[in-house]
C-alpha positions as CSV (number, residue, x, y, z in Angstrom):
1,X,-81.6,-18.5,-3.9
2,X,-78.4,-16.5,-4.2
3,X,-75.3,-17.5,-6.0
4,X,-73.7,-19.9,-3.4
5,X,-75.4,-20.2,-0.8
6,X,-73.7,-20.2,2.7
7,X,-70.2,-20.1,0.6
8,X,-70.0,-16.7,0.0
9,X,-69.4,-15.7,4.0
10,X,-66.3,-17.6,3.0
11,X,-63.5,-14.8,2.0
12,X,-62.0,-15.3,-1.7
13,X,-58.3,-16.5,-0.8
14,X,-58.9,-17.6,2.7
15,X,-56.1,-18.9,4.8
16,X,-54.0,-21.9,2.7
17,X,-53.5,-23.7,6.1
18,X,-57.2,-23.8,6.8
19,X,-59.3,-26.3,7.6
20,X,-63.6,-26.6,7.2
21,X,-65.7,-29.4,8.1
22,X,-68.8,-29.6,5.8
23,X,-71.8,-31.8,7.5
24,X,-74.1,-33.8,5.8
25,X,-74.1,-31.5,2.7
26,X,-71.9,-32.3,-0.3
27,X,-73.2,-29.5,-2.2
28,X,-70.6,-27.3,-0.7
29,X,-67.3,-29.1,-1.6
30,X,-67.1,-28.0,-5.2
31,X,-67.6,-24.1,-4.5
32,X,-65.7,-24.5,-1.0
33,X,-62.6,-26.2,-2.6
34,X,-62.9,-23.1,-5.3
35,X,-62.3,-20.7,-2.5
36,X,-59.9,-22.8,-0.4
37,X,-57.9,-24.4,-2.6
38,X,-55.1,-25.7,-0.6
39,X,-57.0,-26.4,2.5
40,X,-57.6,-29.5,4.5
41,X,-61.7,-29.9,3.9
42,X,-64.1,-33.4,5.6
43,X,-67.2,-34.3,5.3
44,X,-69.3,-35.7,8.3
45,X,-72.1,-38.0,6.6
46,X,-74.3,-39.5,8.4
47,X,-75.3,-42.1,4.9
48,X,-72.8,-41.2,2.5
49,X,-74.5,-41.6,-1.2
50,X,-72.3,-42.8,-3.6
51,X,-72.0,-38.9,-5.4
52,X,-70.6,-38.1,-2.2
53,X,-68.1,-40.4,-2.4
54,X,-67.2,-39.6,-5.5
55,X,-67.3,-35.7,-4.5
56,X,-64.8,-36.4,-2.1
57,X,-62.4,-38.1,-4.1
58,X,-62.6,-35.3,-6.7
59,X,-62.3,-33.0,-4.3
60,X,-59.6,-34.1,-1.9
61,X,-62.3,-34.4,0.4
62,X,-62.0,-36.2,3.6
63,X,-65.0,-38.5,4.1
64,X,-66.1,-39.4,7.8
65,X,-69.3,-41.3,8.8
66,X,-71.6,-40.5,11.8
67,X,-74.6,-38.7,12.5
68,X,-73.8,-35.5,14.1
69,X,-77.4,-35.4,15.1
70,X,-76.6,-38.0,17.2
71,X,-73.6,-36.4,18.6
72,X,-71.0,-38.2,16.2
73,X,-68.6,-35.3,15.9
74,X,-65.1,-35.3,15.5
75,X,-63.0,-35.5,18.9
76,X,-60.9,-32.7,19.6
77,X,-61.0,-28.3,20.4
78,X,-59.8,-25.7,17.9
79,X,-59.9,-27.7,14.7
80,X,-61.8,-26.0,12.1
81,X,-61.5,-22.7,10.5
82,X,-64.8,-23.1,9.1
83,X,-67.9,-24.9,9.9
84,X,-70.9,-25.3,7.9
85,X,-73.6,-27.1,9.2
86,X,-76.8,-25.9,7.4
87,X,-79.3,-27.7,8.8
88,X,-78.5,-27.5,12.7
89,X,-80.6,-25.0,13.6
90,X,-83.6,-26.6,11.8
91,X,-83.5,-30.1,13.1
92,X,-81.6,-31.1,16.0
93,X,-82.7,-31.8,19.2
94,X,-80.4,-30.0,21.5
95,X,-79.8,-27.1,19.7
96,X,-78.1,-25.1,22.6
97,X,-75.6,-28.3,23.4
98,X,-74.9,-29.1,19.9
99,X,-73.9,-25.2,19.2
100,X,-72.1,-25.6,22.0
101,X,-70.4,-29.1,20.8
102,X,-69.5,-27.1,17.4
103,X,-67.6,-23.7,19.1
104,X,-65.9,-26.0,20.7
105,X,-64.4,-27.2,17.5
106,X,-63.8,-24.0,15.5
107,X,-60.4,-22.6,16.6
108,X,-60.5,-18.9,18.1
109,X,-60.8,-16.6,14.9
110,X,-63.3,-19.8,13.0
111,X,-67.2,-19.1,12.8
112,X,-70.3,-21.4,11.7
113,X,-72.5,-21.3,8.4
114,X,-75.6,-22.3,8.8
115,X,-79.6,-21.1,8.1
116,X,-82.9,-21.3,9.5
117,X,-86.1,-21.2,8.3
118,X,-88.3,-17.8,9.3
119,X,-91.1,-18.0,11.7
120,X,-92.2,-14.4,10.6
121,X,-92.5,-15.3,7.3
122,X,-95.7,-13.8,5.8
123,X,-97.0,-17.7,4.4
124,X,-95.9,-18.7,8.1
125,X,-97.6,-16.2,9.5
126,X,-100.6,-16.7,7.6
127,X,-100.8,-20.3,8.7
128,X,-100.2,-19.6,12.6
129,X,-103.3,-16.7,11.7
130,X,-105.4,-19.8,10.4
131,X,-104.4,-22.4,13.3
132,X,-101.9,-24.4,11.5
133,X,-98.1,-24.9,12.0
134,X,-96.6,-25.6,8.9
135,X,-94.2,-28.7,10.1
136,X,-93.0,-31.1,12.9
137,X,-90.3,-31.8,11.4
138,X,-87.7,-28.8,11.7
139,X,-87.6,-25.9,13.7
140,X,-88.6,-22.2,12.5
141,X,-86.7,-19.5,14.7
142,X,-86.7,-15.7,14.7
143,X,-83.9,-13.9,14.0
144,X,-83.7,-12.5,17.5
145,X,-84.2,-16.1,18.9
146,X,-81.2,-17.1,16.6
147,X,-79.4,-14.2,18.0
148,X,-79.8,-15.2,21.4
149,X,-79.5,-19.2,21.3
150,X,-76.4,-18.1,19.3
151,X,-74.7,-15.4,21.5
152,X,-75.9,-18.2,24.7
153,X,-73.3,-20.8,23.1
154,X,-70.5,-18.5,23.1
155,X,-70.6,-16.8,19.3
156,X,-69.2,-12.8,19.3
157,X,-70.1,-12.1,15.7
158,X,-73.4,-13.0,13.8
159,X,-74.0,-12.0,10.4
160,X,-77.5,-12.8,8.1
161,X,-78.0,-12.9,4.6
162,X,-81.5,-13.7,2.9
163,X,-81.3,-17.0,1.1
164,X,-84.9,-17.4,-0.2
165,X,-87.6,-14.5,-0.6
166,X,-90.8,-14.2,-2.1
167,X,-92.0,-11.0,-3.2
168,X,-96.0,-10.3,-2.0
169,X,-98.2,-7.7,-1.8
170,X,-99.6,-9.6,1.5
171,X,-96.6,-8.2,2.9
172,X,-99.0,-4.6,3.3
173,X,-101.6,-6.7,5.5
174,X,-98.7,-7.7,8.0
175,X,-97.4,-4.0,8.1
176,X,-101.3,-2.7,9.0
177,X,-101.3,-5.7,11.6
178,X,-98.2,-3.6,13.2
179,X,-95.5,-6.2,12.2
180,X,-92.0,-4.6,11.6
181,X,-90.5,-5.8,8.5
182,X,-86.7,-4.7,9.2
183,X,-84.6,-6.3,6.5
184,X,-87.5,-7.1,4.6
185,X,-87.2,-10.4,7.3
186,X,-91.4,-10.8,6.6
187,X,-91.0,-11.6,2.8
188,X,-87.6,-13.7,3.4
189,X,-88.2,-17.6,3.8
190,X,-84.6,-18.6,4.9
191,X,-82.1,-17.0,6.5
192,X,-78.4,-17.4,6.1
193,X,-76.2,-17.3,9.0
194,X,-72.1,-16.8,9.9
195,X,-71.7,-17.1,13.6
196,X,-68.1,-16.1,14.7
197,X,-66.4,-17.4,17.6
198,X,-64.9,-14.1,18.0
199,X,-65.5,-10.7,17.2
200,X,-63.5,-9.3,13.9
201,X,-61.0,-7.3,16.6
202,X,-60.4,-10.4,18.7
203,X,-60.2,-12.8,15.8
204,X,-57.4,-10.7,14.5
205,X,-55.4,-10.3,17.9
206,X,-55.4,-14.0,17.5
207,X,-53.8,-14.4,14.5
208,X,-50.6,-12.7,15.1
209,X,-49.4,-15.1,17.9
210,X,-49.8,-18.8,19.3
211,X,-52.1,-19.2,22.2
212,X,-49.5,-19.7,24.2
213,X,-47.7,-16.0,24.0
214,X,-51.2,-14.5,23.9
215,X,-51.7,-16.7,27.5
216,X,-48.7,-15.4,28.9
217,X,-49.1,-11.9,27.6
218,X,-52.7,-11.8,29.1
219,X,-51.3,-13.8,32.7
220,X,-48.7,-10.9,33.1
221,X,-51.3,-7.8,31.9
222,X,-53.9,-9.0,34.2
223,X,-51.7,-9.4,37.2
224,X,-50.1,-5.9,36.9
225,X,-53.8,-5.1,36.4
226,X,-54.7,-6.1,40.0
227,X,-51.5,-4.8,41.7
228,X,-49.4,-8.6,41.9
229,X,-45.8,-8.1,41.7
230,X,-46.1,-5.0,39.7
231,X,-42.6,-4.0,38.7
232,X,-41.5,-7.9,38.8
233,X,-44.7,-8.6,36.3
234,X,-43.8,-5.6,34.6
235,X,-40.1,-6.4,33.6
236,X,-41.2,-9.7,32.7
237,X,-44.1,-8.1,30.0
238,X,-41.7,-6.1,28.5
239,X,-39.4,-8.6,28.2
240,X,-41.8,-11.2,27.0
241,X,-42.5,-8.5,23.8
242,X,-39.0,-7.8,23.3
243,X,-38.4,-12.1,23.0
244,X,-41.4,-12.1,20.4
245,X,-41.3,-9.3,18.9
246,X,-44.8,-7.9,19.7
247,X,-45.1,-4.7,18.2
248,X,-47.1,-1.7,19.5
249,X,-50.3,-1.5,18.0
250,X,-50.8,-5.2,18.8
251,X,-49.8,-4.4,22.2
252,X,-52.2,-2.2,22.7
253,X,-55.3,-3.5,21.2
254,X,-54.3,-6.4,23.3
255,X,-54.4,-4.3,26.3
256,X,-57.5,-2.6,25.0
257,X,-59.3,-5.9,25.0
258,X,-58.0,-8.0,28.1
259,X,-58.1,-5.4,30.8
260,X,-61.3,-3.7,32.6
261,X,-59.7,-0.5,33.9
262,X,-58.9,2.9,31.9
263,X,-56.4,3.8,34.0
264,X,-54.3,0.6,33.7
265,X,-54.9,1.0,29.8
266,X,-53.3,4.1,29.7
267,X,-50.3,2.9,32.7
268,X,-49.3,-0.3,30.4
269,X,-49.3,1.4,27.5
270,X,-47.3,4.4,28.4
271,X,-44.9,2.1,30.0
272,X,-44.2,-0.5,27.0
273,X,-43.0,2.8,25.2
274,X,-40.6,3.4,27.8
């Protein structure tokens, strides 16, 4: 198992104003709090043991009761920074829907930590070979299935790290079957995942500005874009980044990832140096 677990996706001296919601999992308060000092951290617990408890209190820990299973999640959009929900890949019942349920939650530039357990797993594999499924109980995905379900509920980024492998020489057998073993995914067990609500770029357009600006600054793009009002819509974008001082290189990676046509990159951005 490597040092941390899904933890180390988090960046050493994250945010001090973030927030994370840990789910039935106290494990991850202690290294969490480590790396986020001064943020605002909750667990969601469906039974809270009595360590837990005491983990939260040491930990300035929020404690909240509900199964999230059962879609007892807190109420709101755009509250967490970070998310980490190991086990919702493996045993929930609505996978798509609860993904869903938890991008809604993670503010623009937040991503989800979770894991899976690997259906092409060579002692997987093997048992499939021999007419037995190893479990019932949780789901095994591929890592292109993850992908997929993942990219369906509206993640930009996903990231894998191995979290379990088991070194074999069965692992030969498999290749001769014609298995690929890309990332040596047939000898890993677990896979580790961070699942971005954004992509790296858009993540860090957001940061600069409140959604509001970035709404207006996209509204007025988009309708000079299609030819509405031009010069009116114009005047009003420049002025709107003289008021808030947005500076040039934002301005035009904004541009660069709102608008569809080449030629209107090229217009606005030649005409906010005017």
């Amino acid at each position: 198992m490597l040092k941390r677990g899904l933890v180390q996706f988090v960046p050493p001296n994250f945010s001090s104003n973030a927030t994370a919601l840990v789910i039935d999992d106290e494990k991850y308060l202690a290294p969490l709090r480590e790396l986020m000092p001064a943020a605002k951290i909750a667990l969601l617990s469906a039974d809270p043991s009595h360590k837990a408890v005491e983990l939260c209190k040491q930990f300035d820990v929020d404690l909240m009761t509900g199964d999230y299973l059962k879609g007892a999640l807190p109420k709101g959009r755009k509250i967490f920074d970070v998310i980490i929900a190991e086990s919702c890949l493996s045993y929930s019942l609505d996978t798509y829907i609860l993904l869903m349920e938890l991008n809604q939650l993670l503010k623009d530039a937040g991503f989800l930590l979770t894991q899976f357990f690997n259906v092409r797993f060579i002692d997987v594999l093997e048992s499939l070979r021999l007419g037995k499924f190893p479990t019932q109980e949780k789901k095994f995905w591929a890592k292109y299935d993850a992908v997929k379900i993942l990219e369906g509920a509206n993640y930009k980024e996903i990231n894998f790290l191995p979290a379990e492998r088991v070194e074999s020489s069965a692992v030969n057998d498999w290749l001769n079957f014609g298995f690929d073993n890309f990332s040596d995914d047939l000898i890993t067990k677990i896979w580790l995942v961070k699942a971005c609500k954004s992509t790296a770029e858009v993540a860090a357009l957001k940061e600069f500005f409140t959604e509001e600006i970035r709404a207006e600054l996209s509204r007025l793009i988009h309708r000079v874009e299609y030819g509405i009002d031009v010069a009116e819509n114009l005047s009003s974008l420049k002025n709107l980044c003289r008021r808030e001082n947005i500076f040039a290189d934002y301005f035009n990676d904004f541009v660069a990832q709102v608008t569809c046509h080449n030629d209107i990159k090229k217009f606005l951005i030649e005409s906010y140096e005017v």
